[in-house]
C-alpha positions as CSV (number, residue, x, y, z in Angstrom):
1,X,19.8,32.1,-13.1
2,X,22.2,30.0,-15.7
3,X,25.9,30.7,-16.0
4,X,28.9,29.1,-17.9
5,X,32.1,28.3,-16.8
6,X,34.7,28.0,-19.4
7,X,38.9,27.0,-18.4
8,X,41.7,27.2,-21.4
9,X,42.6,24.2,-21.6
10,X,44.9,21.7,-23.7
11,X,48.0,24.4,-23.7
12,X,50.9,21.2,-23.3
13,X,53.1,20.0,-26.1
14,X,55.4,18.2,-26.9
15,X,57.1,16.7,-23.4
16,X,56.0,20.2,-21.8
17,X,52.7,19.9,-19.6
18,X,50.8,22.5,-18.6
19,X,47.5,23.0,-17.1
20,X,45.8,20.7,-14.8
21,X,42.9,19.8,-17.3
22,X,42.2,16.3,-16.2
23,X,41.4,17.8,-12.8
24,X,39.6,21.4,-14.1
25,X,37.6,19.7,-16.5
26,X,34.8,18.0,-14.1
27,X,34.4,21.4,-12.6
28,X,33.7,23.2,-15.8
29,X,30.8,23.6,-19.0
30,X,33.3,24.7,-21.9
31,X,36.6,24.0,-22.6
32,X,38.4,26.4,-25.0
33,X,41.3,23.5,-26.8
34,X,44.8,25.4,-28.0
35,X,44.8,24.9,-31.8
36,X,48.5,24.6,-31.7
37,X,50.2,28.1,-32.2
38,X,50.3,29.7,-28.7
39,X,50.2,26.1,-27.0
40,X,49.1,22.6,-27.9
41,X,49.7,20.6,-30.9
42,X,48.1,17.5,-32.6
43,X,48.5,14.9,-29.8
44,X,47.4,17.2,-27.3
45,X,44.1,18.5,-29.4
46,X,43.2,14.7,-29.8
47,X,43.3,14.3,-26.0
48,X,41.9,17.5,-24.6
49,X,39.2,16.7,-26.9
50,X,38.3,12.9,-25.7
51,X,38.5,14.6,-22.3
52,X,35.7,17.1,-23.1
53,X,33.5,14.9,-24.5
54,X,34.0,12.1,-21.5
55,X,33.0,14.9,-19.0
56,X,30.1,16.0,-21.1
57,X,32.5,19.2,-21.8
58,X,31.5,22.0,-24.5
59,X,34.7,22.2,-27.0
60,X,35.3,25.3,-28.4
61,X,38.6,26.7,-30.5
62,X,41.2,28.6,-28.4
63,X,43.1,30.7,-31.7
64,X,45.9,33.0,-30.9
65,X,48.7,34.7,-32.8
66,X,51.4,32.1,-34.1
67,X,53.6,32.4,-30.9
68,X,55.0,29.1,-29.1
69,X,57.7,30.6,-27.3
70,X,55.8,33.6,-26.4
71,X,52.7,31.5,-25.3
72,X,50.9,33.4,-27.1
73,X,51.1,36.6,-24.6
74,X,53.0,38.8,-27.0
75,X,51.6,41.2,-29.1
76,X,52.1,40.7,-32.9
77,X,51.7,43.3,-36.1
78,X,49.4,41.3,-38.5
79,X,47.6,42.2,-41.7
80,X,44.0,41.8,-40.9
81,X,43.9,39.3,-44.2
82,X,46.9,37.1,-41.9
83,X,44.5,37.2,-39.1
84,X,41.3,36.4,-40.8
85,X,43.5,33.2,-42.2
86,X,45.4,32.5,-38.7
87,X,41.9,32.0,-37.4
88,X,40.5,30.0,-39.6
89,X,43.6,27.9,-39.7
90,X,43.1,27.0,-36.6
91,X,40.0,26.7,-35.8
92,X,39.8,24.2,-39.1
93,X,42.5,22.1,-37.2
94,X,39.9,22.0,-34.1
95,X,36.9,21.6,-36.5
96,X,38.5,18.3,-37.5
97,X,39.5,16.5,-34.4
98,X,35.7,16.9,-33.4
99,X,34.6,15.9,-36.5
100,X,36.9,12.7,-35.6
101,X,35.5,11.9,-32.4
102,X,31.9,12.9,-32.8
103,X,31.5,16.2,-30.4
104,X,30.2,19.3,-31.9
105,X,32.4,22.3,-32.5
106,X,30.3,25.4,-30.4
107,X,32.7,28.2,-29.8
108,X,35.3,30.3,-30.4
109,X,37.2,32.4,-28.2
110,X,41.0,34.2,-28.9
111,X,43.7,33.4,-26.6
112,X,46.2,36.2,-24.9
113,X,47.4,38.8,-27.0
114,X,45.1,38.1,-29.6
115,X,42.1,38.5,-27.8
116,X,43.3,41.8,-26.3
117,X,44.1,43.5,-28.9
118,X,40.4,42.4,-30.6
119,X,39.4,44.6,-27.6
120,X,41.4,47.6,-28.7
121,X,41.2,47.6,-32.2
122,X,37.9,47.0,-34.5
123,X,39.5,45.9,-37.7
124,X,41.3,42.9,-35.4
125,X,38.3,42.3,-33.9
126,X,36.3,42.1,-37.4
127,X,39.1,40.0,-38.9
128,X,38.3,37.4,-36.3
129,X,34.9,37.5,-36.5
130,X,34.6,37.2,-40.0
131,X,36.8,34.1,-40.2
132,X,34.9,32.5,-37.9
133,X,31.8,33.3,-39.7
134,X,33.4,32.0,-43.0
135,X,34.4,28.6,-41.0
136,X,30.3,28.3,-39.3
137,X,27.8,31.0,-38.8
138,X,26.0,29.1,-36.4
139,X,29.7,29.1,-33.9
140,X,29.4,31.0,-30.4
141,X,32.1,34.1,-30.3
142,X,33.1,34.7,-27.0
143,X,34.2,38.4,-26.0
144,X,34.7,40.5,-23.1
145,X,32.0,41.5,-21.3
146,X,31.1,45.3,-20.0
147,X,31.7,48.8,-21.9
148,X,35.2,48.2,-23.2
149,X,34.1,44.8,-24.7
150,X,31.7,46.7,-26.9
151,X,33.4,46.8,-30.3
152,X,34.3,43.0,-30.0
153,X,31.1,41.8,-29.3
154,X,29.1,44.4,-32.6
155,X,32.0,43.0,-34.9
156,X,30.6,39.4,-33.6
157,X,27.3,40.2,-34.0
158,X,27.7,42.3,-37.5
159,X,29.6,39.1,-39.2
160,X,26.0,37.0,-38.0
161,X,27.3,35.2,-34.8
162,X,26.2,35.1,-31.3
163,X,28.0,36.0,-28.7
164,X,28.9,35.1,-25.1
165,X,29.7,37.9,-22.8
166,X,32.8,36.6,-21.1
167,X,33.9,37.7,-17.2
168,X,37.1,36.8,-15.6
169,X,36.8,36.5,-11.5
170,X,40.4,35.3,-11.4
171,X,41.8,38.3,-13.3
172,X,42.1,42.0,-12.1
173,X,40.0,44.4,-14.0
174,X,41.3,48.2,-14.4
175,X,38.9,50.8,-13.4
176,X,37.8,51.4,-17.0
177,X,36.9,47.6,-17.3
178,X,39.6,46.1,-19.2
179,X,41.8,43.0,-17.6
180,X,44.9,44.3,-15.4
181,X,48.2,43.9,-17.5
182,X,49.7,40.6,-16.3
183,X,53.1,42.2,-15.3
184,X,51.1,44.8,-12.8
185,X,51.0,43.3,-9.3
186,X,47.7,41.4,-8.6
187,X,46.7,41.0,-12.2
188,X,46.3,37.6,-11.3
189,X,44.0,36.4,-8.3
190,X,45.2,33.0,-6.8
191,X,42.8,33.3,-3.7
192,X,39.9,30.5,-4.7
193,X,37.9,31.5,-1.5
194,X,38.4,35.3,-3.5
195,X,37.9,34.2,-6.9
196,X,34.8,32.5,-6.1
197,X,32.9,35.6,-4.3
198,X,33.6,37.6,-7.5
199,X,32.1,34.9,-9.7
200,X,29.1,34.6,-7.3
201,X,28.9,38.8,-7.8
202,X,29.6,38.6,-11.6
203,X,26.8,36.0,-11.8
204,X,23.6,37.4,-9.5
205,X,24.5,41.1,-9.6
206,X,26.4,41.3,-12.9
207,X,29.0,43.4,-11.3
208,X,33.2,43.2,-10.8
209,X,35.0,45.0,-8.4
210,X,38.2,47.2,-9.3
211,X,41.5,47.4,-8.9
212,X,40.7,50.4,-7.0
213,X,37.5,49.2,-5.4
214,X,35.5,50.6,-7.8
215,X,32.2,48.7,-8.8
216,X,32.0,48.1,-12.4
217,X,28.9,46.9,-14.5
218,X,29.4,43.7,-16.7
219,X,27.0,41.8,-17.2
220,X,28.1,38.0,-18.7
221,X,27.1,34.6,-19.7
222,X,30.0,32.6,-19.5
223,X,33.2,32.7,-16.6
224,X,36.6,32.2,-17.6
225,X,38.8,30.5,-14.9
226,X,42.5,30.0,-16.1
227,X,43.9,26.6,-16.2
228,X,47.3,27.8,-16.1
229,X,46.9,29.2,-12.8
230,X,48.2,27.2,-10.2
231,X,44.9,27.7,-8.2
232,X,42.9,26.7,-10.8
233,X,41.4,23.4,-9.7
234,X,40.6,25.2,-6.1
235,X,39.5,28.3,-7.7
236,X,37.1,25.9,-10.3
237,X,35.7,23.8,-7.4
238,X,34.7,26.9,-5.3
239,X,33.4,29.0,-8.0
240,X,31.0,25.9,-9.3
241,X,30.3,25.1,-5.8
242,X,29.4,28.3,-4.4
243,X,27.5,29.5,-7.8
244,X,25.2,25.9,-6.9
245,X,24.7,27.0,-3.3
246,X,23.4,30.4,-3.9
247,X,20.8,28.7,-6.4
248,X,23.1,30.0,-10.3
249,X,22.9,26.8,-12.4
250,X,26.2,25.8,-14.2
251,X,25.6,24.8,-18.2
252,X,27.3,25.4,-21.1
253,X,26.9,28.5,-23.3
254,X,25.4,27.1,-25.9
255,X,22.2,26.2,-24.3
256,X,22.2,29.5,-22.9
257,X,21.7,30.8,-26.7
């Protein structure tokens, strides 16, 4: 039993920090780097990058709508054609700082609003797999995992890519298997004791529980922790750590493909 932890990660710029990714990273297989617009820019992309490959870290491109103040958590009305070219704007950017230190681009994931509305609408979800199917077929597209994930994932796979089926044990998931809204009390889980017993369920019986309690299906190959949580180095130790004890094995996604 093989599972994937992937963490957000190099979201500072400027003189703002953010994240605890110096810490996060030894706990994790994947980093998904900020390509600049929701979070990051080109010091920060240089660094987070070095970091991965020091920790033996998977680097992957973290796109998201063109949002700094917003962090990228605002929802945005975009041409699909803007889209298609926002993605692989950035994901070109991150393309070339691994080129520059020798680590292997392998996935691609949306950040925030971005990646939520790919869930709810098709043609946002095929704009961003076909631009990252125009950068490299052979990239990993990560996208939610379970029923409502659906769409995302057949857009992936129609545009030629693979995909990782992505879980979230330190989000809330509404009953019909979509991520609680981050203003709704509880969206976010900050208990790493918590957080970690819904990874080990995710993992070995491919299951979430509720909001309401209610046992949902998902079944996924990669877990993504937050690094802006302020949990998140707890919550990343006891998820890797419990996965290990219960006999899961922690690797990257792309030798899970």
């Amino acid at each position: 039993m093989e599972i994937d932890i992937n963490c957000d990660m190099g979201e500072s710029y400027g003189p703002y920090k953010l994240g605890m990714d110096e810490e996060v990273m030894r706990y994790i297989t994947s980093a998904n780097v900020a390509c600049g617009w929701h979070g990051g820019d080109p010091m920060v992309m240089e660094r987070t990058v070095q970091l991965a490959k020091e920790n033996k870290v998977a680097v992957g491109a973290h796109p998201g709508y063109p949002d700094l103040m917003g962090f990228g958590r605002r929802f945005m009305e975009c041409t699909e054609k803007e889209i298609r070219n926002y993605v692989i704007y950035q994901v070109g950017a991150l393309w070339a700082f691994c080129k520059a230190a020798g680590v292997r681009l392998t996935h691609v994931k949306a950040h925030g609003a971005l990646y939520l509305r790919a869930v709810e609408d098709e043609k946002v979800a095929r704009a961003i797999a076909e631009a990252v199917a125009s950068v490299d077929s052979g990239l990993i597209y990560v996208a939610l995992a379970g029923e409502k994930g659906r769409r995302m994932r057949e857009c992936a796979q129609e545009a030629g890519l693979r995909v990782a089926c992505e879980a979230f044990p330190d989000r809330a998931y509404t009953t019909e298997g979509n991520l609680l809204p981050r203003k709704e009390k509880g969206a976010v889980i900050h208990d790493p004791s918590l957080v970690a017993q819904r990874a080990l369920l995710m993992a070995k019986e491919k299951k979430v529980v509720a909001a309401d309690g209610t046992l949902i299906p998902l079944e996924a190959q990669t877990l993504c922790v937050h690094g802006d949580n302020p949990a998140a180095v707890e919550a990343v130790r006891a998820i890797r750590e419990t996965l290990e004890r219960e006999g899961v094995r922690v690797k990257s996604m792309a030798p899970l493909f």
